[in-house]
C-alpha positions as CSV (number, residue, x, y, z in Angstrom):
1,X,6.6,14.1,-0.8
2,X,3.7,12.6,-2.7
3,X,0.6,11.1,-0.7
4,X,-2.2,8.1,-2.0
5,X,-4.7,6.2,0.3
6,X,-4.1,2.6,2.1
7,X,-7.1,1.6,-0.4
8,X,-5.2,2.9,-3.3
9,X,-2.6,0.6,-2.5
10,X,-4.7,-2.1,-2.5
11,X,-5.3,-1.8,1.5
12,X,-9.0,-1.1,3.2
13,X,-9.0,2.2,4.7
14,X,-8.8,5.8,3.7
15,X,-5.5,6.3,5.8
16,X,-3.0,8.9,4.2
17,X,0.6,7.2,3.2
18,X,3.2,9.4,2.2
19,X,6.3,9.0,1.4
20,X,9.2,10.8,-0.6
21,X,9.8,7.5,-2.6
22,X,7.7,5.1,-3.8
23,X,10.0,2.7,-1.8
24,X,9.2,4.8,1.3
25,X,5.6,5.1,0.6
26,X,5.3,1.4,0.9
27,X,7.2,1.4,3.7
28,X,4.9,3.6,5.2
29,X,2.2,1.3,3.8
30,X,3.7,-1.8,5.5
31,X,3.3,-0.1,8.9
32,X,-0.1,1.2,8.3
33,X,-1.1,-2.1,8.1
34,X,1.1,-4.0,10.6
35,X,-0.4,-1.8,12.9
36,X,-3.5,-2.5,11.8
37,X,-3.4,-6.1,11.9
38,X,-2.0,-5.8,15.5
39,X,-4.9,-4.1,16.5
40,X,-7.6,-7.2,14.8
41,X,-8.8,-5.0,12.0
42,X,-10.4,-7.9,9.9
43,X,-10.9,-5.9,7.0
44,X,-6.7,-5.0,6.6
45,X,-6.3,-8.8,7.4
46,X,-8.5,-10.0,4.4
47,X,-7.0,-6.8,1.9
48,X,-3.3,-8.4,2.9
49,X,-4.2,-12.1,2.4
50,X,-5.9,-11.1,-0.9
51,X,-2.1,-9.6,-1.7
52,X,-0.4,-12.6,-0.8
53,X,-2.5,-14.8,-2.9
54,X,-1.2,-13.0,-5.8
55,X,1.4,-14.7,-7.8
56,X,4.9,-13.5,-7.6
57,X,4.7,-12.2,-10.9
58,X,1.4,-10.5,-10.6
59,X,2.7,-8.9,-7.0
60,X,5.8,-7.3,-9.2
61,X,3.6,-6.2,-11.9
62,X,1.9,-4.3,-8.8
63,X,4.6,-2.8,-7.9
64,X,6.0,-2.0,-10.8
65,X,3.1,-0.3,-12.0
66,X,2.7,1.7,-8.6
67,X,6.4,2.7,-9.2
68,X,6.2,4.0,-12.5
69,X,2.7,5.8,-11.1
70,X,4.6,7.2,-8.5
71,X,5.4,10.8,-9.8
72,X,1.4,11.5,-10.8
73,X,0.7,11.1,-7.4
74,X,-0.7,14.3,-5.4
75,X,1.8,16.1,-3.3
76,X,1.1,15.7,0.4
């Protein structure tokens, strides 16, 4: 299992997300900040809009770079 901050992933907190996969990691990730957001944290609110106003290309270069990062990542 391999572990990274919310911020790391572009979020705004220095939550833990772990996962076994990078798949699973953003997984973990998405919920993070759902619950976040459910909970009016402003700052996850503007770190996710920021996200969406990526392009679609520039939001798979993301991930693809995250993906292929995904093995240096610390054990958790």
């Amino acid at each position: 299992m391999k572990q990274t901050t919310c911020r790391n992933l572009r979020g705004a907190c220095d939550a833990v997300i772990t996962g076994e996969t990078a798949a699973a990691m953003g997984a973990a990730s998405k919920q993070h900040v759902m619950q976040m957001l459910q909970a009016g944290d402003a700052a996850h609110k503007q770190a996710m809009d920021e996200m969406m106003q990526l392009s679609q290309a520039d939001q798979e270069k993301w991930y693809g770079e995250f993906v292929a990062g995904f093995a240096a990542l610390p054990d958790a």
